[in-house]
C-alpha positions as CSV (number, residue, x, y, z in Angstrom):
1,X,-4.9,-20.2,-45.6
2,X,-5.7,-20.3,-41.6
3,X,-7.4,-17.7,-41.5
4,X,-9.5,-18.6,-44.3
5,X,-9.9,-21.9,-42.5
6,X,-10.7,-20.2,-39.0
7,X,-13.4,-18.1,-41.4
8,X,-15.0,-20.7,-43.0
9,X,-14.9,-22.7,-39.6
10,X,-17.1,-19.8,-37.8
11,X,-19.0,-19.1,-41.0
12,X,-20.4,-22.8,-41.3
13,X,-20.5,-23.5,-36.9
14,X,-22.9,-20.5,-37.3
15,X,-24.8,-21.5,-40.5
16,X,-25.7,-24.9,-39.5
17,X,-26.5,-23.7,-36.2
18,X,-29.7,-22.0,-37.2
19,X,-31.3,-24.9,-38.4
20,X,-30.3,-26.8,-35.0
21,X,-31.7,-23.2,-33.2
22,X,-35.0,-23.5,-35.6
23,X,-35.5,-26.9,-35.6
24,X,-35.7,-27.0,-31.7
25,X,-37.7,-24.0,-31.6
26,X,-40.3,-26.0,-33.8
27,X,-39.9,-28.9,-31.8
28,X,-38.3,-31.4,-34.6
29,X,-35.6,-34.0,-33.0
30,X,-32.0,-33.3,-34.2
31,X,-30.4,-36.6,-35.1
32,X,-27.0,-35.1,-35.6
33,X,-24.8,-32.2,-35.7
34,X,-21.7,-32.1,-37.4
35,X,-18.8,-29.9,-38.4
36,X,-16.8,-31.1,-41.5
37,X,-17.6,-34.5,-43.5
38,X,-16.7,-37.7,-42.4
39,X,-14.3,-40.0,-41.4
40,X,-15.7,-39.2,-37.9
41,X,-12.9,-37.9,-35.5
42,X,-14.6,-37.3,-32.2
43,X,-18.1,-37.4,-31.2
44,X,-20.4,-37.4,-28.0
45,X,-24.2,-37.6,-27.8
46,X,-26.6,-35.5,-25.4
47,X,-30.3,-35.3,-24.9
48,X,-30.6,-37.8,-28.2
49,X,-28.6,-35.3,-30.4
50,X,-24.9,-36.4,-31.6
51,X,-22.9,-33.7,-32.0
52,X,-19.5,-34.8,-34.3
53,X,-16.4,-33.2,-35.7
54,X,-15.1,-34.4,-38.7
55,X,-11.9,-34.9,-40.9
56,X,-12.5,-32.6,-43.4
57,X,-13.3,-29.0,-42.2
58,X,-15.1,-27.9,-45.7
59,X,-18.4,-28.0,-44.3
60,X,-20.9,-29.4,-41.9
61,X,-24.4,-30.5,-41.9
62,X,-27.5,-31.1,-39.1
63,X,-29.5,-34.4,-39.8
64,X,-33.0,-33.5,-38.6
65,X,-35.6,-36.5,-37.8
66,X,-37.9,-37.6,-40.8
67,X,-35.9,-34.7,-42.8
68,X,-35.8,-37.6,-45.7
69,X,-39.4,-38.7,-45.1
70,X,-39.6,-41.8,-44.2
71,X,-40.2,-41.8,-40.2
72,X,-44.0,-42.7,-38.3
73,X,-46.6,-40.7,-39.4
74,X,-47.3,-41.0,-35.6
75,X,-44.1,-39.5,-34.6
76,X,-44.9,-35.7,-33.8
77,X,-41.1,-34.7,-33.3
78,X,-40.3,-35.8,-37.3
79,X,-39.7,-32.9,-39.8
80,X,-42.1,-35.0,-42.1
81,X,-45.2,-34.6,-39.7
82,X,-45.0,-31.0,-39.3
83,X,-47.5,-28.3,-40.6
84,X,-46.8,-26.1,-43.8
């Protein structure tokens, strides 16, 4: 079980860390990054991103800006204003 755990924990860390890598490399603001799903256990934010760990270590998930679509059509840094 740990080292399925310490898999899965590498596995997802990498995963979500593409679209953090490609969403910077396009120039769209990263709200949040986050390993595992809430309750929140520690957290610290840096250059407007939060970066999180969370209780449960099934997962994890990057909250790009305007990535729901509903941001300032004005705002050029939103996932929602961005080119095909």
């Amino acid at each position: 079980m740990l080292y399925f755990l310490i898999i899965l924990t590498i596995l997802v860390i990498s995963h979500e860390f593409g679209h953090f890598l490609m969403s910077r490399i396009f120039h769209v603001d990263v709200e949040e990054f986050a390993f595992g799903f809430p309750p929140r256990i520690a957290s610290f934010k840096k250059n407007g991103t939060t970066y999180a760990v969370n209780a449960i270590p099934l997962g994890g998930y990057v909250k790009i800006k305007g990535e729901e679509g509903t941001v300032d059509p004005n705002d050029k840094n939103s996932f929602a204003n961005q080119p095909v």
